[in-house]
C-alpha positions as CSV (number, residue, x, y, z in Angstrom):
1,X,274.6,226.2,-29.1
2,X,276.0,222.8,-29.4
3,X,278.7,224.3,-31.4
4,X,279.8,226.5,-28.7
5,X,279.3,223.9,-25.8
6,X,282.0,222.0,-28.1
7,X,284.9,224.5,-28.3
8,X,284.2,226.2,-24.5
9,X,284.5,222.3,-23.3
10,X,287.4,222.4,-25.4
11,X,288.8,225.4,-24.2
12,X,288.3,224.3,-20.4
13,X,289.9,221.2,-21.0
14,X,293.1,222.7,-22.6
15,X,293.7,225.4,-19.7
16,X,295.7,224.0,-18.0
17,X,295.1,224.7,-14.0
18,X,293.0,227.9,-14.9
19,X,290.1,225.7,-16.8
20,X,288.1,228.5,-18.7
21,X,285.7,227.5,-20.8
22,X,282.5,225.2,-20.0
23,X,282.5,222.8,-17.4
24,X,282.3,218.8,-17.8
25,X,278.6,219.0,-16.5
26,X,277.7,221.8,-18.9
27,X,278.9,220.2,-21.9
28,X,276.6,217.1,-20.8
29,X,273.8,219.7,-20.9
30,X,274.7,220.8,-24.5
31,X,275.2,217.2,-25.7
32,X,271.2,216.7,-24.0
33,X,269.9,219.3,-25.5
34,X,271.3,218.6,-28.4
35,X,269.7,214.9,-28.3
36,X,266.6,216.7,-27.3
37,X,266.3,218.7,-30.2
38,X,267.3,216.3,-33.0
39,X,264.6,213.3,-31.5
40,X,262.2,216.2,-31.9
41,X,262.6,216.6,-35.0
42,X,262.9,213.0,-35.8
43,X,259.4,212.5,-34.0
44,X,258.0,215.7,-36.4
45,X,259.0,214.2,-39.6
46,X,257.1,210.7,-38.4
47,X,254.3,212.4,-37.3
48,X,254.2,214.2,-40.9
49,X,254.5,210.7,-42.3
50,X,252.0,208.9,-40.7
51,X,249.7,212.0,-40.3
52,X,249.7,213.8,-44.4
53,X,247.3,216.2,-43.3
54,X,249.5,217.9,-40.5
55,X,252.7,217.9,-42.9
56,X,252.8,221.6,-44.5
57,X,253.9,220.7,-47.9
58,X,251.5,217.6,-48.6
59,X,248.6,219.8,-47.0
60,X,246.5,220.6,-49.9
61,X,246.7,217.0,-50.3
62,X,249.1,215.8,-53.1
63,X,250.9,212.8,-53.1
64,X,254.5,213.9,-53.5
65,X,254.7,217.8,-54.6
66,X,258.5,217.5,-56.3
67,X,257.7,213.8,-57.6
68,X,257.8,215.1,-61.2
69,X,256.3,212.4,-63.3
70,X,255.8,210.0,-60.3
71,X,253.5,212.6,-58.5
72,X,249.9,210.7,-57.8
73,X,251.0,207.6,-59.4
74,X,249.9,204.0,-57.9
75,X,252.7,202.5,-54.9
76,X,254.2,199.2,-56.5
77,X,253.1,197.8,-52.8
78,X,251.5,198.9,-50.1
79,X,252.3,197.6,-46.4
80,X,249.9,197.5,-43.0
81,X,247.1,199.4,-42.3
82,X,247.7,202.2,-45.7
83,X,246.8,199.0,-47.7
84,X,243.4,198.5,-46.3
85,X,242.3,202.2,-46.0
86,X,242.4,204.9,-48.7
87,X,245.2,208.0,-47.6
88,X,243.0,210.3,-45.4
89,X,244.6,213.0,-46.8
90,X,242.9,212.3,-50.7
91,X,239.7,214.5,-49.0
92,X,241.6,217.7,-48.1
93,X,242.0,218.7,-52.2
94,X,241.9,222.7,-52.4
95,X,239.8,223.7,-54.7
96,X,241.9,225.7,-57.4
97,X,244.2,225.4,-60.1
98,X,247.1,223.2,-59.8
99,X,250.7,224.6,-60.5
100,X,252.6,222.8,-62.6
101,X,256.1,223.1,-61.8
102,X,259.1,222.7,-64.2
103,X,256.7,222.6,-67.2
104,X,256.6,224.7,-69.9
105,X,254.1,226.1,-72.2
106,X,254.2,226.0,-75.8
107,X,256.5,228.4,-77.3
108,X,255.7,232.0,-78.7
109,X,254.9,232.0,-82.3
110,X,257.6,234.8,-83.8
């Protein structure tokens, strides 16, 4: 949408007298909505931050699912409240087995 509120403004402005395209106002709109939607998702990915148990990929309540190595290992430093207070999301474990990703099992004897 933003894309097209770009060129019509465009296209209204280089008319000439016959100004087709999108109005000045209209393209105020698009740039809005446009604001709109990107501080949305900017206040989704805080929420997922401060909140583990509503983010979708932490949700069965690991610490980092493509940390590799790093996955579940200790913070060097810990700031505010997440110093004082274990992660809330540490009692959400599914019960299950845990995939290993980008491991490999040992190799088929020949």
């Amino acid at each position: 949408m933003y894309f097209l509120g770009i060129w019509l403004y465009l296209a209204y402005t280089t008319s000439g007298d016959k100004h087709q395209g999108l109005p000045t106002e209209g393209y105020q709109l698009a740039i809005a909505l446009h604001l709109l939607g990107t501080l949305y998702l900017c206040a989704i990915v805080v929420r997922d931050i401060l909140m583990p148990e509503r983010d979708g990929v932490r949700r069965d309540g690991s610490d980092d699912p493509s940390g590799g190595v790093l996955d579940g290992a200790d913070d060097v430093f810990v700031l505010g409240y997440a110093a004082a207070h274990p992660p809330r999301h540490a009692a959400l474990m599914v019960a299950g087995p845990r995939v290993e990703w980008g491991t490999r099992g040992a190799p088929a004897a020949d």
